[in-house]
N, C-alpha and C positions, 0 to 999 in steps of 0.2 A: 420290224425288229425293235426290243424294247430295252435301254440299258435298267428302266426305272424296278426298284420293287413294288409286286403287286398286294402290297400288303398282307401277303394269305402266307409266304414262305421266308421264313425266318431270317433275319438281317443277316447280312454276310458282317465279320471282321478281320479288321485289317491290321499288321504292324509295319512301322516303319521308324526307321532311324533320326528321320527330320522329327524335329519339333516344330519346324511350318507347316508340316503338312501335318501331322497328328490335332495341331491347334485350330485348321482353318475352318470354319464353318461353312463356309461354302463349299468347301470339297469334300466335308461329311456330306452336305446333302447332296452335292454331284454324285457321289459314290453310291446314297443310300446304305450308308451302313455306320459302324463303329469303327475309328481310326484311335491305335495304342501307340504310343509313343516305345519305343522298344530303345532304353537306352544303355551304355556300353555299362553299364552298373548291371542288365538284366541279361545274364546267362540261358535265361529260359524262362520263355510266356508260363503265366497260371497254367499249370497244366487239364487244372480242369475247364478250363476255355475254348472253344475250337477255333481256326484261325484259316482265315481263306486263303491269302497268300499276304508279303511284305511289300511295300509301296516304296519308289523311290523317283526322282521327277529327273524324265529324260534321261540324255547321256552324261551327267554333271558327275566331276569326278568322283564326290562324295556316293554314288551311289556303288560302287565298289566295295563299300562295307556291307550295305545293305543287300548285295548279293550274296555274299558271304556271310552272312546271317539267315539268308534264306535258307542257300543250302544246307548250312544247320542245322535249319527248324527242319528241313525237307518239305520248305512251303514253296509254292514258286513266285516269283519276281514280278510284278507289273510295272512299267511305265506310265509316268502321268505326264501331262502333258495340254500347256491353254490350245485350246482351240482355234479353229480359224478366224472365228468371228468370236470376240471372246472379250470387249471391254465396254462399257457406256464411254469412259473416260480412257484415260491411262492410268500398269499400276506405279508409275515412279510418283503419281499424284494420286495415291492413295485411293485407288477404284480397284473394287474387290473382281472376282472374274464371273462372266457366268457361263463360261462353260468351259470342259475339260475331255481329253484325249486319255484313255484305257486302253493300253497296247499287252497285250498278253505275248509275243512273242517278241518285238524290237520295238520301234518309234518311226514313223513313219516319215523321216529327214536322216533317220540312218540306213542310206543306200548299202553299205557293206552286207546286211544282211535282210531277210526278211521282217517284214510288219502284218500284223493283222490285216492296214490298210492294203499293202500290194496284194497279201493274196484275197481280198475281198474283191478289187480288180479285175486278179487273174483267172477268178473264179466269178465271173456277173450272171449268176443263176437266181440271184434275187432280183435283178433289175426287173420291174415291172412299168407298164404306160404309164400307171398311174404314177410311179415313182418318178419317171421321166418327167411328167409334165407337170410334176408339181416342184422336181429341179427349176424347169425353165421360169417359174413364176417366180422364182424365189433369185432366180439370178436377174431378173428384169426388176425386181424389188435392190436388189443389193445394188445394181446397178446404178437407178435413177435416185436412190437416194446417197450413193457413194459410200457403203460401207464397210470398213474395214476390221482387219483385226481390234484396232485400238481406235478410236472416233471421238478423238480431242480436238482435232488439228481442224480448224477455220474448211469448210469446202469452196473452192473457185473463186478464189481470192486471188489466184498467179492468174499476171497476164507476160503475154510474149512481151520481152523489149522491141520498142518499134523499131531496130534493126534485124528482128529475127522474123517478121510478121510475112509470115506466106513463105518461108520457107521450110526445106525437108527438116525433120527434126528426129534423133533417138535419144533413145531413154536410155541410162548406161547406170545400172541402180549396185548401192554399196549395200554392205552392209556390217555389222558392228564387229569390229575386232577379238577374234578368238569363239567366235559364234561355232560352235556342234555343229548343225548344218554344214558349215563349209568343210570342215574334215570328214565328218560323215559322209558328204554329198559327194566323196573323191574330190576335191578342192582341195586348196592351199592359201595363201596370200600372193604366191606370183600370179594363179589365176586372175587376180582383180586387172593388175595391167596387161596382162594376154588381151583382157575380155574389151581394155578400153581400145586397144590398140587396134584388136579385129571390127569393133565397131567404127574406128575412122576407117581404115583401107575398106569395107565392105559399102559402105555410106559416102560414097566421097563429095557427093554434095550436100553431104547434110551437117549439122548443127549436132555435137553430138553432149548433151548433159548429161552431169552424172546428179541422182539423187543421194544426197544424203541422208541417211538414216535418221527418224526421229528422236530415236535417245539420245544419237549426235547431235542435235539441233537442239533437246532439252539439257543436254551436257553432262551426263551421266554417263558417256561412254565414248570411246573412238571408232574410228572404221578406219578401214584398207587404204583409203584415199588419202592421204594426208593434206588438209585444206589449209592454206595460210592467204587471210588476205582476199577469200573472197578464187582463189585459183587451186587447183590442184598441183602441189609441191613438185616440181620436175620435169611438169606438161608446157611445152611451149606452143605447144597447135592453139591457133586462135580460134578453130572451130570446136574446142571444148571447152563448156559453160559448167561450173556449180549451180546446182539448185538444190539449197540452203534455207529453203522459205519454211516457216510454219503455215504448211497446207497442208491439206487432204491428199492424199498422192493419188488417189483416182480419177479427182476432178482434173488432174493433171493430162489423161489418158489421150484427152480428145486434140492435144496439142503435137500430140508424138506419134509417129508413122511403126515403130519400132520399137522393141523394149529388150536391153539385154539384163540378163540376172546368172547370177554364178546357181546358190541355190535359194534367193529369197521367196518371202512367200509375195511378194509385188507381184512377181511373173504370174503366178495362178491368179491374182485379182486382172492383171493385164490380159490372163485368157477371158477371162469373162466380158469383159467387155470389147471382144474380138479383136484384140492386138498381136500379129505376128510375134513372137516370143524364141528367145537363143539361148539356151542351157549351157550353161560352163561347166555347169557341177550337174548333180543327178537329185535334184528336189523330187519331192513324192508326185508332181505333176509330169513330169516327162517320162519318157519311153510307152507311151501311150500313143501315137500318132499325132500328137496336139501341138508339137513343140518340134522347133529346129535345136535338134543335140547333137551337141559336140563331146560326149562324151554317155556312152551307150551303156545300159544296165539289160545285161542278157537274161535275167531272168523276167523283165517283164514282156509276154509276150500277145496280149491281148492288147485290140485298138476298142479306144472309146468315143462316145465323142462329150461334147463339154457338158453335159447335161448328165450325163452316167457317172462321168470322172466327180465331177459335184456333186451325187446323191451318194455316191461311196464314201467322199472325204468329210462331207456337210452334217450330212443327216444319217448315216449307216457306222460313223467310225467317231461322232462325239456328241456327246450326249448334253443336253444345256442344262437351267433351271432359269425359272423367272430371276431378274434383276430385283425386283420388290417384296413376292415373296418367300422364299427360297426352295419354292417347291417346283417339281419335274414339269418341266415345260417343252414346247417343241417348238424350233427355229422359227417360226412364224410369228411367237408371242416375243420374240427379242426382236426382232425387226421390227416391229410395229413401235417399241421403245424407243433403237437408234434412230429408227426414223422420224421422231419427235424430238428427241431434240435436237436432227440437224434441222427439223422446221423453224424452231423457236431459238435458234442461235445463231440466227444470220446480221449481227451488228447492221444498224439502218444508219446510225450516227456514233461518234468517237465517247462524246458525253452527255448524260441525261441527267439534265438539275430536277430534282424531285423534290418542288415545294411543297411547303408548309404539313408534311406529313409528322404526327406523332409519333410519341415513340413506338407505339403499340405497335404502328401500322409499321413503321422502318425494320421491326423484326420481320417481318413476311413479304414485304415489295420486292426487296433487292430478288427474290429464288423468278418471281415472274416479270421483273424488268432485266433482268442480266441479259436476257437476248440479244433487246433490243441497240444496247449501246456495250462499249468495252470497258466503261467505266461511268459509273452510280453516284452521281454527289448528292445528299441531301442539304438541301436549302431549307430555313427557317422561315423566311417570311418574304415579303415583296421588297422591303427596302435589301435585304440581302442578296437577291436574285437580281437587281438593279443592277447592283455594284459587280457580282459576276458575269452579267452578261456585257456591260459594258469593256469586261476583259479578255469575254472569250475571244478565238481563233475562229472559230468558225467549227460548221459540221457536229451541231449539237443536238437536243434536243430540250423536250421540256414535258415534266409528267407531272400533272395532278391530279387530286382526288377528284370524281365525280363532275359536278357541273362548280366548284370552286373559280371564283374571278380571277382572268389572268392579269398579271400585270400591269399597271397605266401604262398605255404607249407600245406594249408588246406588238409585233409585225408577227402576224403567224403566216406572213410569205417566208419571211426570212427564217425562218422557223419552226421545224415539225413539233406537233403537241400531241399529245397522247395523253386524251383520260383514262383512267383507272376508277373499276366496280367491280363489287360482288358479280360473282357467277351467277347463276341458276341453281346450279348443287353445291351450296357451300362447306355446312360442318354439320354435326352433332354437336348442334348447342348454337346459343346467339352469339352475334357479334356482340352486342351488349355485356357479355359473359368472357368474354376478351379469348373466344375459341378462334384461331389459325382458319381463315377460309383455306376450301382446297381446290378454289376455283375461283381468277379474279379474269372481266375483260378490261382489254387495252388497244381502245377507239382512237382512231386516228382521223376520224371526221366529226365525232361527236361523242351523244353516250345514246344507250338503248334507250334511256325513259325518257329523252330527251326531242316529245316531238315534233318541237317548235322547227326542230331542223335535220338532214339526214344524218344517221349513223353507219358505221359498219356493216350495222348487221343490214339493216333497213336496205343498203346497198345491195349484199348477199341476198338477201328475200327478195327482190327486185331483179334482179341480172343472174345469177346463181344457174348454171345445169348442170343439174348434178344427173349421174353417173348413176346405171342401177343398180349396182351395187353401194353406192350409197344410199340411195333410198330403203334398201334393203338394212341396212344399218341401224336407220334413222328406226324404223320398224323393231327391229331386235330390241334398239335401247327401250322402248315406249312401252315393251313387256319387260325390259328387264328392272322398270323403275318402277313399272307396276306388281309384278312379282315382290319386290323386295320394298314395295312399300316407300321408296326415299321419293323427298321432297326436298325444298333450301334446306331449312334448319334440322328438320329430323328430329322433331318433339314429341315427347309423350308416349302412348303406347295405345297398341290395335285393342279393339273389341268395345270400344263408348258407340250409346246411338243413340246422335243427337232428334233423329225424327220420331221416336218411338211413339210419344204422343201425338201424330197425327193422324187423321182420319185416313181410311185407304183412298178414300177420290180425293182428297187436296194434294194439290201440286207442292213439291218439296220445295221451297225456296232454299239457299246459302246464301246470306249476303256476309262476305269479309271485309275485316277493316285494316285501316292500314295504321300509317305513323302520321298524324295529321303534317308534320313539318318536312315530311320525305317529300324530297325534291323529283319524285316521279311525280308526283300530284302537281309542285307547281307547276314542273315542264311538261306533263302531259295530261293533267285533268283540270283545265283552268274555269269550268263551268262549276261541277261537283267536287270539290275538295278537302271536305271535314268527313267525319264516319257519321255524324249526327245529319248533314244531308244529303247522304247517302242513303240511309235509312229509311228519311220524310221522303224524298224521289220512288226511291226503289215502292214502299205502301201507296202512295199516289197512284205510280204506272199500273199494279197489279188492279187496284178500286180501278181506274180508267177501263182497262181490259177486263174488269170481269170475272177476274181471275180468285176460286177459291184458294187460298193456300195457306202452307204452316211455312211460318218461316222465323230461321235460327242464323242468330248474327254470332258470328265470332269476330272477338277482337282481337289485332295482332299482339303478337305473345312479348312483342318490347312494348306495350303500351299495358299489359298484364303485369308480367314481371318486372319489369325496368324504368317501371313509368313514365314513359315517353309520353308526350302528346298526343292527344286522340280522345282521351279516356272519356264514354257516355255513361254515368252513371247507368245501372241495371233500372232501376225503375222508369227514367225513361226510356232506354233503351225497350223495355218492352210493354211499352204504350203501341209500339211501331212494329214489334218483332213479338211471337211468340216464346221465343226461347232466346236464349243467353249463354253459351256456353266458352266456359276458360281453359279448360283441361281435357278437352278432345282432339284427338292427333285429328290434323288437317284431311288427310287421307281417309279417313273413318267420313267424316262431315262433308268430305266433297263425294264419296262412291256413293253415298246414301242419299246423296238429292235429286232433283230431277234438274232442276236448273240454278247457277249460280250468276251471282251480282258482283260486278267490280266496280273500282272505279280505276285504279291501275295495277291490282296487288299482281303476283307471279300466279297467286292461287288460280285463276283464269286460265293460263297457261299448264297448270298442272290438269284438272278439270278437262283440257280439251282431249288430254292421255287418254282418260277415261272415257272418250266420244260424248261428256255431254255438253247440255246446251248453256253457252257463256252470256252473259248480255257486259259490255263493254258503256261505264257511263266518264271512262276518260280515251285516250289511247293509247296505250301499251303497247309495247313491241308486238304480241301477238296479236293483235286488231288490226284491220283492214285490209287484211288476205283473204276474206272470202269464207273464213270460219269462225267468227264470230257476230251478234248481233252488238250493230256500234252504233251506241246513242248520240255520237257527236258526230256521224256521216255527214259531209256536208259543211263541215266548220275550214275544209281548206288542208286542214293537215291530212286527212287521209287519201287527197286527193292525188300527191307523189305515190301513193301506194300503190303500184297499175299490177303489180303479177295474184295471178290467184293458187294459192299452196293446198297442199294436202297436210296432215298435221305430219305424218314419218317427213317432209320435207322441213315443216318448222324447225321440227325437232333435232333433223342431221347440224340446217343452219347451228340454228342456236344454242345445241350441244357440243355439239362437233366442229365447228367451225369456227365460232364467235371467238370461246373463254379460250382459256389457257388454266392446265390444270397442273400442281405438284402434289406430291405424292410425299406428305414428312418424315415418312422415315428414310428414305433414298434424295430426299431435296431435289427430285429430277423430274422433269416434265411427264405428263403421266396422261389416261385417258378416260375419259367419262361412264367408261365401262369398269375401269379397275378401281374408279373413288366409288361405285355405288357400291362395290363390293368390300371396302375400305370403310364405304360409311356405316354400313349392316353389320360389321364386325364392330366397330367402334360404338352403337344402340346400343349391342347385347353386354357391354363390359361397363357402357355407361348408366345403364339403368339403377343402380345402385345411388347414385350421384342425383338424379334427377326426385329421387326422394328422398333426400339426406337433410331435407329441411334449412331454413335460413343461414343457419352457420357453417354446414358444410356446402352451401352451395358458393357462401363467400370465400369458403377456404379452396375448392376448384379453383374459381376464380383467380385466384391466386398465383396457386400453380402453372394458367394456363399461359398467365404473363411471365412467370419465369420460362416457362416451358419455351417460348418463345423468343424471349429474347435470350436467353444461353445456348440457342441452337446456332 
């Protein structure tokens, strides 16, 4: 069942009385169609317009009018409504929804009458295996990553106070004062103390908390309970506790035996994670078999079990869209979202001083260090970082660029450090060019080029088993970067060929250069470090061996463009090299050769995508796994390297594992599959720019620093 249009039948449109919902862009594309604003000024739609039916959200009183305008029009009424699973963030903190509820007959939290969802239910002629078992994946997915309707809130961060540890314990959940559901659901307000009451007499040895509601907690609303002081106003039982905390309320699950709910949606997240559950009211989850209810809805007569009741509510009754794009997506592509960034938002420390970073850099750090800590200071320099650390409390941290010197006297016992580097797929356009990387790591043993001593990754590639469907993964990405042609920078344009002038028997050499002063070379190519002898090595070895060949040196495109360091003038360079080339996309120069030359570039690592043969004359992260030839075998450092990889397993590491990626337009942790798809759009819009000549490329330039730092 499909809510999406399939572009072939003409867009439906809608009117409705809200100016939020006529205005929101996301629920045009939730809807797939046009939303008109119908306001009390407008007696009647264009007539010559056709109109599908009026929109109006939930049971909110205002939608009283807008039924009344329908029956006018003689259009009928739909319900809208967030989903179960329905936010990255929260919306009191400004997170748009991604996904939405289309009730043609009621809403599916007003027990009084019929919903789409009950009779989808009552009627399970669409449930198929397939649909079953791909419920249960998705609830073993929602599960282990805890996520919720709204996935602001800190995960598993509550712990028991050590006078409750190892005892019974229930769950007795409020919820916000004047909530629809609860009158819908047959409910009231005396319900709440019914509910807490029959939870002590029913529990009598247990602990009985009540959760407060998270808008309660962010203070935008009240609930049932009335809290003063940390106690519920009236309660004198000392076996009833508030929990008041900003957590996750799933990770919460595994502490409690029991969960009561009049008609929240907690109780349905409590059934998924196999919690006994007590209905006060009549929430769209109960009179199904699933639930202990105390108050019985006669027309549901069908038993489910939790995997049917989920593909009815989840996947059959609301429709999502991507978070980034805002096009029709399926439950599967949002999950893979929330569960990124509860990866990358687990604080490791309270504060991370983040020295000596520029300002360029300070517009983009903070979206991939926020993880790590609850709060960002940037420090200027060492004597500054002196003086705060000499103040801190304790439970900090400390970030800086690359291989940058720490501190005189810094204890990195006493404190975790975390370098920060470019990704592997960084932008459309160089860093040089002050482009947003959309991909930085952050090493907590080292850095990747660094391999005088271990890294992260290096760790990973060493210890690392992965899962076949990660390898499987790792596989998909290595065609999907090949397909779409991305590399770091993503320069220039397909169809240059740099070997045309070679004979058909000589062997294609590529030797790439790098930034002579990149601190990959000093830390990881301490024999061969200039492009100039690189070059004199590389013609050497080939004379040694025998070896007829053509061979085409490119230089790296900041030593081109930006004039970095490195730069071999052309006429020597090909004294040594037949060709020379500046303006040939990477990707063109590496598929067309038979073997390339490094001494640490990434070019190596892209090269191995394409199965050919690498020679290694420093060590790079991808050197001494077993697939490539390494000219420094033997020097000590690749002897830590004990595991032998396949590239789909580099690739998972190093793409998937290592970086951390955000995604600009949403500022939210994102994945290596949606940047290459991100970077292929952003090529075809920037190619305009990449030939605009000296003064428009310094006037990008420009922009990309404002771009940057006003975000």
């Amino acid at each position: 069942m499909s809510f999406f249009n399939d572009g072939i039948t003409p867009l439906p449109r809608f009117l409705s009385c809200s100016a939020g919902i006529a205005g929101s862009p996301e629920l045009a594309s939730l809807l797939q169609g046009e939303v008109c604003l119908l306001g009390p000024w407008s007696f009647w739609p264009d007539r010559n317009r056709v109109f599908d039916a009026v929109l109006g959200w939930g049971m909110k009183a205002n939608t009283t009018k807008a039924i009344a305008r329908a029956e006018r029009l003689k259009l009928p009424f739909w319900r809208l409504e967030d989903g179960f699973i329905s936010y990255l963030g929260h919306p009191a903190l400004g997170d748009r929804r991604f996904s939405l509820i289309v009730d043609k007959v009621g809403i599916y939290y007003d027990a009084r009458q019929p919903s789409d969802l009950e009779n989808l239910l009552n009627n399970p002629q669409w449930l198929t295996p397939e649909l079953e078992a791909r419920s249960v994946n998705l609830i073993d997915t929602i599960c282990t990553h805890h996520i919720s309707k709204y996935n602001h809130e800190p995960v598993g961060l509550w712990q028991e106070p050590a006078g409750s540890i190892g005892k019974p314990k229930v769950l007795v959940v409020d919820q916000t004062f004047g909530d629809c559901s609860v009158a819908c659901g047959m409910a009231g307000p005396e319900t709440f103390p019914a509910m807490l009451d029959a939870a002590l007499q029913e529990n009598p040895a247990a602990e009985v908390w009540v959760k407060v509601h998270p808008d309660v907690v962010l203070g935008t609303k009240q609930g049932y309970f009335p809290v003063e002081q940390g106690q519920i106003k009236g309660i004198t039982d000392s076996r009833v506790k508030v929990l008041a905390d900003k957590v996750n309320a799933q990770s919460l699950f595994p502490h409690f035996d029991k969960v009561y709910v009049v008609t929240s949606q907690l109780g349905f997240e409590a059934l998924l994670h196999r919690k006994p559950v007590v209905c006060f009211g009549i929430p769209f989850y109960s009179g199904w078999g699933l639930t202990d209810d105390r108050v019985r809805c006669e027309r549901r007569v069908q038993k489910h079990t939790l995997a049917s009741l989920f593909a009815a509510a989840c996947l059959l009754y609301t429709r999502y869209i991507d978070p980034e794009t805002g096009e029709p997506c399926e439950l599967e592509g949002v999950l893979e979202l929330v569960a990124l960034q509860r990866k990358y938002k687990q604080p490791e420390v309270d504060r991370l001083y983040a020295l000596g970073f520029s300002l360029w850099k300070r517009a983009f750090v903070k979206e991939f260090a926020n993880g790590l800590a609850d709060e960002v200071e940037f420090v200027p320099h060492h004597r500054a970082i002196q003086k705060r650390l000499a103040k801190d409390t304790g439970n900090s941290g400390l970030l800086v660029w690359g291989r940058k010197p720490l501190p005189d006297g810094f204890d990195t016992d006493s404190m975790p450090v975390w370098r920060m580097e470019d990704g592997f797929i960084r932008s459309c356009g160089l860093g040089a060019d002050l482009r947003r990387p959309a991909s930085l790591v952050l090493d907590d043993r080292g850095i990747y080029y660094d391999a005088t001593e271990p890294s992260r990754l290096e760790n990973l590639l060493n210890t690392f088993e992965l899962l076949p469907e990660q390898v499987q993964r790792g596989e998909t990405l290595i065609s999907l970067l090949l397909q779409q042609r991305i590399s770091k920078y993503n320069l220039g344009t397909s169809g240059s060929a740099p070997f045309a002038d070679a004979k058909p028997e000589q062997r294609r050499i590529l030797i790439t250069g790098q930034v002579d002063s990149d601190a990959s070379l000093k830390f990881g190519s301490p024999v061969i470090f200039r492009n100039i002898d690189l070059l004199v090595r590389v013609r050497q070895w080939l004379d040694e061996q025998g070896i007829d060949a053509y061979v085409v040196y490119k230089p790296h495109p900041d030593v081109v463009q930006a004039g970095r360091q490195g730069h071999v003038p052309e006429p020597e360079a090909l004294k040594l090299a037949d060709r020379v080339v500046t303006d040939c996309d990477i990707f063109d120069c590496v598929s067309q050769c038979d073997e390339l030359h490094v001494m640490t570039s990434q070019a190596g690592f892209e090269a191995l995508l394409q199965n050919k043969t690498v020679h290694c004359w420093g060590m790079p992260f991808y050197a001494g796994w077993g697939l490539t030839h390494d000219h420094m075998a033997g020097s000590g450092i690749d002897r830590r390297r004990q595991s032998h990889r396949t590239v789909a397993e580099l690739v998972y590491l190093a793409l998937c594992e290592y970086p951390r990626y955000v995604h600009w337009q949403t500022r939210r942790f994102t994945t290596p599959e949606r940047i290459v798809a991100e970077l292929s759009r952003q090529r075809l819009s920037d190619d305009a720019y990449r030939h605009s000549g000296w003064f428009g490329r310094k006037h990008r330039k420009v922009q990309f620093l404002l771009e940057a730092i006003r975000a």
